[in-house]
PQR file of N, CA, C, O and H, with PARSE charges and radii, in Angstrom:
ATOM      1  N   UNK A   1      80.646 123.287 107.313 -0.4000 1.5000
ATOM      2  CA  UNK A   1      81.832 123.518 106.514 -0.0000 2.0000
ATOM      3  C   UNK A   1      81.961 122.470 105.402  0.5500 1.7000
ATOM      4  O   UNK A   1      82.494 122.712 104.320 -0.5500 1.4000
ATOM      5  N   UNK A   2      81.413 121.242 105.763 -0.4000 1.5000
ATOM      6  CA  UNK A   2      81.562 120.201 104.588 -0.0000 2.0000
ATOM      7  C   UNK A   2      80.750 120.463 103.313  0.5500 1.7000
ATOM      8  O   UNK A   2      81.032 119.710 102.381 -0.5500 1.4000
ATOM      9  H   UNK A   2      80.979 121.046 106.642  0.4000 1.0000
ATOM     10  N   UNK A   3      79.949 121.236 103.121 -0.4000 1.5000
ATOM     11  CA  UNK A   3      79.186 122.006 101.890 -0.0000 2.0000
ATOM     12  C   UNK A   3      79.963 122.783 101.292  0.5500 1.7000
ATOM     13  O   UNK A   3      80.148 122.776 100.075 -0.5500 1.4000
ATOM     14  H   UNK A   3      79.720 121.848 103.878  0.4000 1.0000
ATOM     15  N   UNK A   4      80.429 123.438 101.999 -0.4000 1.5000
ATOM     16  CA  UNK A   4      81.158 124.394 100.917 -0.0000 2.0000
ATOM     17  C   UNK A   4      82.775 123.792 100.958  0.5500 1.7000
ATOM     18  O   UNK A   4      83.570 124.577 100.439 -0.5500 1.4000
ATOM     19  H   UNK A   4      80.280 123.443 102.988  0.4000 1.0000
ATOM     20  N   UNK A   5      83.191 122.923 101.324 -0.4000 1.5000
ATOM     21  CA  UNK A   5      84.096 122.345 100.681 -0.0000 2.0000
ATOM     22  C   UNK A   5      84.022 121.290  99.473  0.5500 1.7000
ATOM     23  O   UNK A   5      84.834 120.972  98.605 -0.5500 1.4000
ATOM     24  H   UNK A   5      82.546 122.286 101.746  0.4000 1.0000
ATOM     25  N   UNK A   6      82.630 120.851  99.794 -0.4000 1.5000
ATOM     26  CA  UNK A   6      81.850 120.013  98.392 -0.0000 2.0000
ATOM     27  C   UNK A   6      82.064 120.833  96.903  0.5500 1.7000
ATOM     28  O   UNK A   6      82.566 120.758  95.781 -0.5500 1.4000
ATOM     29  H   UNK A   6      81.970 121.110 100.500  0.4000 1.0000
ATOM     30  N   UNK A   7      81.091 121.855  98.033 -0.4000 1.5000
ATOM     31  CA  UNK A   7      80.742 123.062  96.531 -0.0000 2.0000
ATOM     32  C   UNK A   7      82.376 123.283  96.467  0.5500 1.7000
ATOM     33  O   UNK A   7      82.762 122.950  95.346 -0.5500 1.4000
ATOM     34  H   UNK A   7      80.683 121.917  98.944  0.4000 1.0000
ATOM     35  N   UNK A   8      82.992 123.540  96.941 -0.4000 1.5000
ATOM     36  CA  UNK A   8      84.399 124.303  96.091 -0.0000 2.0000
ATOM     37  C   UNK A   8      84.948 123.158  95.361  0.5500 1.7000
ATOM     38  O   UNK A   8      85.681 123.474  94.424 -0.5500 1.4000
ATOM     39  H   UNK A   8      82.678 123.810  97.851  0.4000 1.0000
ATOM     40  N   UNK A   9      84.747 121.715  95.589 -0.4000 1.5000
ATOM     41  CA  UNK A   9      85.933 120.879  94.761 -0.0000 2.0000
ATOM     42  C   UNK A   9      85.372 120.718  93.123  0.5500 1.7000
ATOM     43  O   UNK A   9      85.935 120.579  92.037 -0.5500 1.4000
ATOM     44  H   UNK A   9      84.152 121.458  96.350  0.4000 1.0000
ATOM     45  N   UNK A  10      83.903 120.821  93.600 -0.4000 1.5000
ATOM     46  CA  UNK A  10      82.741 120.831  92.257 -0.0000 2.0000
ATOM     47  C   UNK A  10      82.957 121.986  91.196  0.5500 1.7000
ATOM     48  O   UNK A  10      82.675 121.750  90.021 -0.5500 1.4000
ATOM     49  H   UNK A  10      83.446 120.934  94.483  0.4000 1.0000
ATOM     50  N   UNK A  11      83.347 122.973  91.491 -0.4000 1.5000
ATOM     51  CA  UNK A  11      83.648 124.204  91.334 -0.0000 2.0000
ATOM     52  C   UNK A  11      84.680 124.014  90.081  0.5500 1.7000
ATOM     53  O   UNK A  11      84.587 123.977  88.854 -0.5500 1.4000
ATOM     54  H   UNK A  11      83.575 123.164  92.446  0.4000 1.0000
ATOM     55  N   UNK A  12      85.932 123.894  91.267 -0.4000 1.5000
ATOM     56  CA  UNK A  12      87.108 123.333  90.400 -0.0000 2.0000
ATOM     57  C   UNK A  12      86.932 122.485  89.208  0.5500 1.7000
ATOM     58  O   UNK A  12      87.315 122.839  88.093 -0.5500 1.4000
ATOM     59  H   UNK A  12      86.008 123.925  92.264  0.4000 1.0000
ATOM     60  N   UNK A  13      86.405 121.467  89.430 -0.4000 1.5000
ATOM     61  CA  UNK A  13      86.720 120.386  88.735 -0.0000 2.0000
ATOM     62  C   UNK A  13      86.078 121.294  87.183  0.5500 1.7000
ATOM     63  O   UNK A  13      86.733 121.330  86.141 -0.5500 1.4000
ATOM     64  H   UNK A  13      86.094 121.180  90.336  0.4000 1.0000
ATOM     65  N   UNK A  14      84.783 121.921  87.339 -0.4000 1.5000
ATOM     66  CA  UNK A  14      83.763 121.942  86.244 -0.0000 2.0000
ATOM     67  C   UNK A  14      84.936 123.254  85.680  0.5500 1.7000
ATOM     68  O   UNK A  14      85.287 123.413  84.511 -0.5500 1.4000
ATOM     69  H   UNK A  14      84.250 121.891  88.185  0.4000 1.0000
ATOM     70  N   UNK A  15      85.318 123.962  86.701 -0.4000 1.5000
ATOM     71  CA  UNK A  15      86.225 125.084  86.211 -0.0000 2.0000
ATOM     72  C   UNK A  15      87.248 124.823  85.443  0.5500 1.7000
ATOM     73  O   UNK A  15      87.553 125.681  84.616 -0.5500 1.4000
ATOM     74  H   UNK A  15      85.033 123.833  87.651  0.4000 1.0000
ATOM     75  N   UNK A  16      87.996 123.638  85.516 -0.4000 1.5000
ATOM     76  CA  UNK A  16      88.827 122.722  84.850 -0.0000 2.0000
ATOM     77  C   UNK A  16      88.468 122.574  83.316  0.5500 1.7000
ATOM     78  O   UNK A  16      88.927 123.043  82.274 -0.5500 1.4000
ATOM     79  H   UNK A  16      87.748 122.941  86.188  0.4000 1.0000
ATOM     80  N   UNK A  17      87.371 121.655  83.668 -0.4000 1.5000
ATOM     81  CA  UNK A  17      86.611 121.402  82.242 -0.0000 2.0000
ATOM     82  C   UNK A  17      86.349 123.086  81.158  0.5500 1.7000
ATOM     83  O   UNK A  17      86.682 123.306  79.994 -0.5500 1.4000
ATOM     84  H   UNK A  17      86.997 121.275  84.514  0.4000 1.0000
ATOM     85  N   UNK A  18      85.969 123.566  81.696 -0.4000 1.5000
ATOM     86  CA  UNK A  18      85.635 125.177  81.012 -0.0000 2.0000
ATOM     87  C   UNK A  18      86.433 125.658  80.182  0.5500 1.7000
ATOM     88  O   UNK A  18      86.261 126.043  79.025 -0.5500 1.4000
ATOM     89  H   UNK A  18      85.698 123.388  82.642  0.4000 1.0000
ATOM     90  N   UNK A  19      87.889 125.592  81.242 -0.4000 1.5000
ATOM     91  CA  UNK A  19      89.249 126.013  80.374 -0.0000 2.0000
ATOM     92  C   UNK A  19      89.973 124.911  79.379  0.5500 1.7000
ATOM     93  O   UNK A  19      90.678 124.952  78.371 -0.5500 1.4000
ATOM     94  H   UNK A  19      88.029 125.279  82.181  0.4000 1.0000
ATOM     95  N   UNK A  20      89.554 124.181  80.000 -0.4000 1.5000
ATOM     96  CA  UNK A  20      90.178 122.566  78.817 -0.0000 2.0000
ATOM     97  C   UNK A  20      88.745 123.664  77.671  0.5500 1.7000
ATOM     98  O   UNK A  20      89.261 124.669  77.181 -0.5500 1.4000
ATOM     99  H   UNK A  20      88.981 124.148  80.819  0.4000 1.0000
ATOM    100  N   UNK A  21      87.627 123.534  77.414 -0.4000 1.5000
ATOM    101  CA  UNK A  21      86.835 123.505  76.328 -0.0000 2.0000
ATOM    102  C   UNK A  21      87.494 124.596  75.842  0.5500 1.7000
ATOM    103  O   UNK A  21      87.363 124.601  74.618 -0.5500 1.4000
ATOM    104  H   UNK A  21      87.208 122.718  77.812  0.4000 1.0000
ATOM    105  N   UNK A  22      88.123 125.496  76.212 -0.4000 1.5000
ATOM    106  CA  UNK A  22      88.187 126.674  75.622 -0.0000 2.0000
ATOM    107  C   UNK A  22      89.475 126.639  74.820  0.5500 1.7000
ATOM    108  O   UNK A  22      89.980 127.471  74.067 -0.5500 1.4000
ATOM    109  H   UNK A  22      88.230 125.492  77.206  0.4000 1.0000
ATOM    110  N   UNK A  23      89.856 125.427  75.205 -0.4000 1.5000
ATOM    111  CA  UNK A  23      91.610 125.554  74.522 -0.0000 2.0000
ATOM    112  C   UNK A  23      91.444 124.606  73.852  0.5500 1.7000
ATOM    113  O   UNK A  23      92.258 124.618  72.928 -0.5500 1.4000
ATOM    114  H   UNK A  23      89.445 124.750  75.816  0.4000 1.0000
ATOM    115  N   UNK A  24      90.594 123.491  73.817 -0.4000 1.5000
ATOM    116  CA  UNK A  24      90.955 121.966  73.039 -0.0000 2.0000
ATOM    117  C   UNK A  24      89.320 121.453  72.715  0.5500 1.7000
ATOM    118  O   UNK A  24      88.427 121.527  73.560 -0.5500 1.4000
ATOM    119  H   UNK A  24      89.933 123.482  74.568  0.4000 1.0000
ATOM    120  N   UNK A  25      89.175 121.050  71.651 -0.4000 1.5000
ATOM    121  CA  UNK A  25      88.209 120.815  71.028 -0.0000 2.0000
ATOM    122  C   UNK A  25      87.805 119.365  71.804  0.5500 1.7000
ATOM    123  O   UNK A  25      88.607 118.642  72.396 -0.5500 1.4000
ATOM    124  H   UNK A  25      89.900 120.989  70.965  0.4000 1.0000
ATOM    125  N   UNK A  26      86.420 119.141  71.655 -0.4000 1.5000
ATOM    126  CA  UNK A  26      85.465 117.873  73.167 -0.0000 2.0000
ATOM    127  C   UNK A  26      85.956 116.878  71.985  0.5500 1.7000
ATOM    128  O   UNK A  26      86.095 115.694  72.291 -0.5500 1.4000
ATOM    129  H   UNK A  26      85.769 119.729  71.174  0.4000 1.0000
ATOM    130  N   UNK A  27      86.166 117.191  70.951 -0.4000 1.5000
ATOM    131  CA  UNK A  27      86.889 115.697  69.748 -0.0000 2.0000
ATOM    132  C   UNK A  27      88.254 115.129  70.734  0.5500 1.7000
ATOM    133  O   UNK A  27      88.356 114.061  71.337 -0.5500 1.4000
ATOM    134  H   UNK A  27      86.053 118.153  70.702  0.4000 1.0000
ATOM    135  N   UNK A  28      89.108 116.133  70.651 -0.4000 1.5000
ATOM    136  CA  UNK A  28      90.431 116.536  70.900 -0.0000 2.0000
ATOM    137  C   UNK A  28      90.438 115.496  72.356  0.5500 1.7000
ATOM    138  O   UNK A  28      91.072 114.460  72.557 -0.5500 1.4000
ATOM    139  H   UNK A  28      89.026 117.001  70.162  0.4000 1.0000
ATOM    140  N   UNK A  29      89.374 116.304  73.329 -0.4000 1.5000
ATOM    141  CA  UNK A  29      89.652 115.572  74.502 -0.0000 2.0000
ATOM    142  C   UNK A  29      89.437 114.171  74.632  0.5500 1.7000
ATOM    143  O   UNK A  29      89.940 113.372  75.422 -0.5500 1.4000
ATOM    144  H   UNK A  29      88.858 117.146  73.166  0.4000 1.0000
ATOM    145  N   UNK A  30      88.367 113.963  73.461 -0.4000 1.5000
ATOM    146  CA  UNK A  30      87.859 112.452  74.121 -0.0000 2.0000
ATOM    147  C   UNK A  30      88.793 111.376  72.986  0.5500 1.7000
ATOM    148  O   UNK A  30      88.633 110.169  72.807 -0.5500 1.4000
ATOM    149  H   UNK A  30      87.959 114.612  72.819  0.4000 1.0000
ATOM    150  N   UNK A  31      89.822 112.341  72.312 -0.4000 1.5000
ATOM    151  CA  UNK A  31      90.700 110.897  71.909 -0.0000 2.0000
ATOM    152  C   UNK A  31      92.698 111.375  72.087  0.5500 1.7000
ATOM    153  O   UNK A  31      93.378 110.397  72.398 -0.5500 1.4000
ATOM    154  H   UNK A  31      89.952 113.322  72.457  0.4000 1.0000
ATOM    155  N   UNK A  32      93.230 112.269  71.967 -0.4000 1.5000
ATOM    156  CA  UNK A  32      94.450 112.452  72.660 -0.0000 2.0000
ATOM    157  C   UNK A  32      94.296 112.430  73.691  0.5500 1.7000
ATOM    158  O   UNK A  32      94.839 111.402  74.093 -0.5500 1.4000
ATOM    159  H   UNK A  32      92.677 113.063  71.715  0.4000 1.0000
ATOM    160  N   UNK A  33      93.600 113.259  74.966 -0.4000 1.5000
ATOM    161  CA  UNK A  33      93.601 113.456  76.197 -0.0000 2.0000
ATOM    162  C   UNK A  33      92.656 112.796  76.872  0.5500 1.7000
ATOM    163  O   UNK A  33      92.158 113.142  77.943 -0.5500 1.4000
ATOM    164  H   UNK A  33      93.159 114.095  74.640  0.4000 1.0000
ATOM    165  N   UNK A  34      92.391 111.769  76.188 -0.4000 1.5000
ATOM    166  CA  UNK A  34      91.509 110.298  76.745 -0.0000 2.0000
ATOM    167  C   UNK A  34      91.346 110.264  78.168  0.5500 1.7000
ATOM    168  O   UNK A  34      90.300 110.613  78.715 -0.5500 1.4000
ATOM    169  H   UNK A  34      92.795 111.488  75.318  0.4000 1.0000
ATOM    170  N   UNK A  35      92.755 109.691  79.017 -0.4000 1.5000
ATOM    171  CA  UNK A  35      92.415 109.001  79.948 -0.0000 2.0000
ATOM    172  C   UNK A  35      92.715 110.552  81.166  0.5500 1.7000
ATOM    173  O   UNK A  35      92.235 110.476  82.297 -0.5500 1.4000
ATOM    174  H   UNK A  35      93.604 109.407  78.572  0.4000 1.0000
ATOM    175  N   UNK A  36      93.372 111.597  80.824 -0.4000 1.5000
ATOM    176  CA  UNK A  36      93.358 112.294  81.703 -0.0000 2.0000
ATOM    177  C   UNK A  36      91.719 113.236  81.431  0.5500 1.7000
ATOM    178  O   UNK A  36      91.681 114.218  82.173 -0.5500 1.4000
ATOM    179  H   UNK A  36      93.763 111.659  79.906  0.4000 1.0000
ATOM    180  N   UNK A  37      90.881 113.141  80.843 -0.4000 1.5000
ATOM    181  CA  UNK A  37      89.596 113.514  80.680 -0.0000 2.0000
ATOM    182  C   UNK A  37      88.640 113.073  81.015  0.5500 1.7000
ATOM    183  O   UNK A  37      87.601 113.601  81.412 -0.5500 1.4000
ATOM    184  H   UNK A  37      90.912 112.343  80.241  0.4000 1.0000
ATOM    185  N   UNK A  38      89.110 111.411  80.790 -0.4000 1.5000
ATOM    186  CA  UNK A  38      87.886 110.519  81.884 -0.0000 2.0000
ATOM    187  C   UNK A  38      88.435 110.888  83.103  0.5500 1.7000
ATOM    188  O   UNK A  38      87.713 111.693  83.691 -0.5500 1.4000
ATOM    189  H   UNK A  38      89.955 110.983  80.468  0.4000 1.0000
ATOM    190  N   UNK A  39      89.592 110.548  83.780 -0.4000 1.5000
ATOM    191  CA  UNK A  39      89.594 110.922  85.003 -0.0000 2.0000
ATOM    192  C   UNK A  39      88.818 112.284  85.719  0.5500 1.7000
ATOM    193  O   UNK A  39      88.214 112.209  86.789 -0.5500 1.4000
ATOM    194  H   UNK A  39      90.179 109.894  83.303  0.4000 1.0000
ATOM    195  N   UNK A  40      88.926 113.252  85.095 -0.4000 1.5000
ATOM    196  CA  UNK A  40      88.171 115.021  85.321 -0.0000 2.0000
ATOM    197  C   UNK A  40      86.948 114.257  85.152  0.5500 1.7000
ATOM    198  O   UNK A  40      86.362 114.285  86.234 -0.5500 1.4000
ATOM    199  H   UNK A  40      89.416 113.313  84.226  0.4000 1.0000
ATOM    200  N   UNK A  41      86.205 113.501  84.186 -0.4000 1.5000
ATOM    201  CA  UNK A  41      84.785 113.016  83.947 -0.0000 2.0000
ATOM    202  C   UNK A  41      84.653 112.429  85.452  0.5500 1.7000
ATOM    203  O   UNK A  41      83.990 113.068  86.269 -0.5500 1.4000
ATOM    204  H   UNK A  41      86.681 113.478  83.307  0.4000 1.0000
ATOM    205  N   UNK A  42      84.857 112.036  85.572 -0.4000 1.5000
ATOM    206  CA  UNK A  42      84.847 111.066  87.008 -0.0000 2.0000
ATOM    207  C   UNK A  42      84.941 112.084  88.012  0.5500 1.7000
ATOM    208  O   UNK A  42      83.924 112.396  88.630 -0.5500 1.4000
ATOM    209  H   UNK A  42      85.396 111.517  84.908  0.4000 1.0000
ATOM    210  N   UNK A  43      85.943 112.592  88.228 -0.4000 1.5000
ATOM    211  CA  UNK A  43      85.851 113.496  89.427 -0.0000 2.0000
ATOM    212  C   UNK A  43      84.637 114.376  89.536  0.5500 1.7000
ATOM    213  O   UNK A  43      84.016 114.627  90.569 -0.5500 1.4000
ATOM    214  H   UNK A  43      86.770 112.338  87.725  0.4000 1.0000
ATOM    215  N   UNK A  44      84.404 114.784  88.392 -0.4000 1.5000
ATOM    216  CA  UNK A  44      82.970 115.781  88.419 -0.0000 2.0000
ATOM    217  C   UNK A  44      82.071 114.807  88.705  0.5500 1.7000
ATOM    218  O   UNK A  44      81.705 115.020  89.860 -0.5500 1.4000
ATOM    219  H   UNK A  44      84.909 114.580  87.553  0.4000 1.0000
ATOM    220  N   UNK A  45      81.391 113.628  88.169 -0.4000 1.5000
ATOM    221  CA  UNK A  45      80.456 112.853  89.221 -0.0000 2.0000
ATOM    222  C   UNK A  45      80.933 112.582  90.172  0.5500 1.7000
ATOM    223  O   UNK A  45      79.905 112.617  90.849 -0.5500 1.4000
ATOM    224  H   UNK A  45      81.689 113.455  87.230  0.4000 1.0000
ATOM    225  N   UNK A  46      81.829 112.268  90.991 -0.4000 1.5000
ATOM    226  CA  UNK A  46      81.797 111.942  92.139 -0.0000 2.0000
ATOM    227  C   UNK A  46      81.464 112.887  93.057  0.5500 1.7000
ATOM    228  O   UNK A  46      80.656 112.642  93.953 -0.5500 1.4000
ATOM    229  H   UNK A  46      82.664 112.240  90.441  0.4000 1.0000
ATOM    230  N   UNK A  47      82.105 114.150  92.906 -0.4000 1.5000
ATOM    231  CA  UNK A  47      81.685 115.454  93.255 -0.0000 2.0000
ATOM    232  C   UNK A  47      80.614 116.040  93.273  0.5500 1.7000
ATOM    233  O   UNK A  47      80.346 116.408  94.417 -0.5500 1.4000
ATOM    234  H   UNK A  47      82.761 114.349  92.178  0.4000 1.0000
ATOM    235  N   UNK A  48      80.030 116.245  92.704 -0.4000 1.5000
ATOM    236  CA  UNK A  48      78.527 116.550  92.089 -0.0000 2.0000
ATOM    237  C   UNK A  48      77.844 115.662  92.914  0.5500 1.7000
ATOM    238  O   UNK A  48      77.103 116.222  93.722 -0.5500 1.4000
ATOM    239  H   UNK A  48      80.248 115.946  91.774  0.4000 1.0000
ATOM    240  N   UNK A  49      77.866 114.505  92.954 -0.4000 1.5000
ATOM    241  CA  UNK A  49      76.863 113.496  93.700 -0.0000 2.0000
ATOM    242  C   UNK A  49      77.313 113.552  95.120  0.5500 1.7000
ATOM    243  O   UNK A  49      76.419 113.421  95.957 -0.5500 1.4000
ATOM    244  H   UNK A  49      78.468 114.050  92.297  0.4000 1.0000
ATOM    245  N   UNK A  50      78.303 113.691  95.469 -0.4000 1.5000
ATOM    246  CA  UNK A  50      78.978 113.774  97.039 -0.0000 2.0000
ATOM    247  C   UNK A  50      77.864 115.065  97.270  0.5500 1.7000
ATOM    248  O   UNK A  50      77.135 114.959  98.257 -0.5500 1.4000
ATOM    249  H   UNK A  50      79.029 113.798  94.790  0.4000 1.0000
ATOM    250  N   UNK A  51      77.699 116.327  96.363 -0.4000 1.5000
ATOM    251  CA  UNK A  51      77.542 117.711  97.226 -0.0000 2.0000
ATOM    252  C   UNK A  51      75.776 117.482  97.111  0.5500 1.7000
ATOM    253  O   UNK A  51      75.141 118.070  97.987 -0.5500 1.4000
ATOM    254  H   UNK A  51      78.291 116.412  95.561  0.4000 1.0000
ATOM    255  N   UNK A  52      75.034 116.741  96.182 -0.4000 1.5000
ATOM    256  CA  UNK A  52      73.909 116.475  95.680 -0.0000 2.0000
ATOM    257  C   UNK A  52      73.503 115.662  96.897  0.5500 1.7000
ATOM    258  O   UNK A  52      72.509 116.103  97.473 -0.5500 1.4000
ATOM    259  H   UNK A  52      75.550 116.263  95.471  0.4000 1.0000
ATOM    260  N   UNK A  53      74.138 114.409  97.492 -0.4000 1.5000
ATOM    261  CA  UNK A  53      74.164 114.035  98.042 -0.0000 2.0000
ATOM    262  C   UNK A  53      73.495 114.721  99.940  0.5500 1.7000
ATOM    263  O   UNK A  53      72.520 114.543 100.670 -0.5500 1.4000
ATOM    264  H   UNK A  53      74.946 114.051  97.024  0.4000 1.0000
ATOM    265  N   UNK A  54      74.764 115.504  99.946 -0.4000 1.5000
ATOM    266  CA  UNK A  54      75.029 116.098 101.095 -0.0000 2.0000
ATOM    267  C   UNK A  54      73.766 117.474 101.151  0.5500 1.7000
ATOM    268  O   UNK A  54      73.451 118.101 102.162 -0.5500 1.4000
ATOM    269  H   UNK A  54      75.556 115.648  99.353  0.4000 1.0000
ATOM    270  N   UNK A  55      73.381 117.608 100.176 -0.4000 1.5000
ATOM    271  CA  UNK A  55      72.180 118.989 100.210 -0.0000 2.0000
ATOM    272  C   UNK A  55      70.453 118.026 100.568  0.5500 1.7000
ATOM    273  O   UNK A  55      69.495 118.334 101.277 -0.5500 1.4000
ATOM    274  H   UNK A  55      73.637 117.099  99.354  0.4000 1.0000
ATOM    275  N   UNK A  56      70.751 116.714  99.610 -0.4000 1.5000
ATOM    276  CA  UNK A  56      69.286 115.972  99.836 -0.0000 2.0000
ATOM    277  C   UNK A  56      68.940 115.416 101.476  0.5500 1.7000
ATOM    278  O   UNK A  56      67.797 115.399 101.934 -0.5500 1.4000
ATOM    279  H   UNK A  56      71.530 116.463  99.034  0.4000 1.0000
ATOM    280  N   UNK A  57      70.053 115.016 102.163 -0.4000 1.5000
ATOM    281  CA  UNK A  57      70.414 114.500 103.306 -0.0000 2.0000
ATOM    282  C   UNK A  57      70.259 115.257 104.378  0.5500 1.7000
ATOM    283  O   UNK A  57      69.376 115.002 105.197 -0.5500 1.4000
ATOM    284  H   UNK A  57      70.981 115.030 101.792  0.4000 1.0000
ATOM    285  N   UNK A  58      71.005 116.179 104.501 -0.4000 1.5000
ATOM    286  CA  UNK A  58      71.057 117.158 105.202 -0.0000 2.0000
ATOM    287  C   UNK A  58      70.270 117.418 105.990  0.5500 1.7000
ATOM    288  O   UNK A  58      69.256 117.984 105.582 -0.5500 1.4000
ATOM    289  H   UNK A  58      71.723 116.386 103.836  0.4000 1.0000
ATOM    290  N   UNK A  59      70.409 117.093 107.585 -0.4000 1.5000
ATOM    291  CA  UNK A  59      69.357 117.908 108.642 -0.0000 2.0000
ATOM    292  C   UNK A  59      68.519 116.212 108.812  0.5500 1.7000
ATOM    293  O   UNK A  59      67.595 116.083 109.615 -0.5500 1.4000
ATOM    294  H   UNK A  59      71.233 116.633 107.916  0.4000 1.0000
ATOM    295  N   UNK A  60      68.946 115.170 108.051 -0.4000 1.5000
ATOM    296  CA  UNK A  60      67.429 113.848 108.244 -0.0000 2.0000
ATOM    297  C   UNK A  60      67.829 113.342 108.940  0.5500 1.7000
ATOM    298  O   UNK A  60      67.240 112.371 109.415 -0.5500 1.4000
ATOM    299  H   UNK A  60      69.697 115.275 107.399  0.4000 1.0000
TER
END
C-alpha cells in the first residue's frame, strides 16, 4: 500500500504544477509566486525520490 500512496502524492503534486502552468506563466511563478512554488518544487522532489526510492529498494 505504501507505493501507491507514494505514487498518488507524486501525482498530485506534478498535477498541481500542470494547472499552475496552465494558468500562470513559469516567469510568473518563479517571481510573484516565489516561495509558494519553491515549496510545490520541493514537495515534488521529495516525493519523486521517496517513490524512486521505494521502487529501487523494494523486496532487498
Amino acid at each position: 500500500m505504501e507505493r501507491d500512496e507514494l505514487r498518488t502524492t507524486l501525482v498530485n503534486h506534478l498535477e498541481t504544477l500542470r494547472r499552475n502552468l496552465q494558468v500562470v506563466s513559469m516567469e510568473v511563478l518563479k517571481t510573484k509566486y516565489k516561495k509558494p512554488f519553491d515549496a510545490l518544487r520541493q514537495d515534488i522532489c521529495k516525493a519523486a525520490t521517496a517513490y524512486t526510492r521505494f521502487l529501487v529498494f523494494d523486496g532487498m
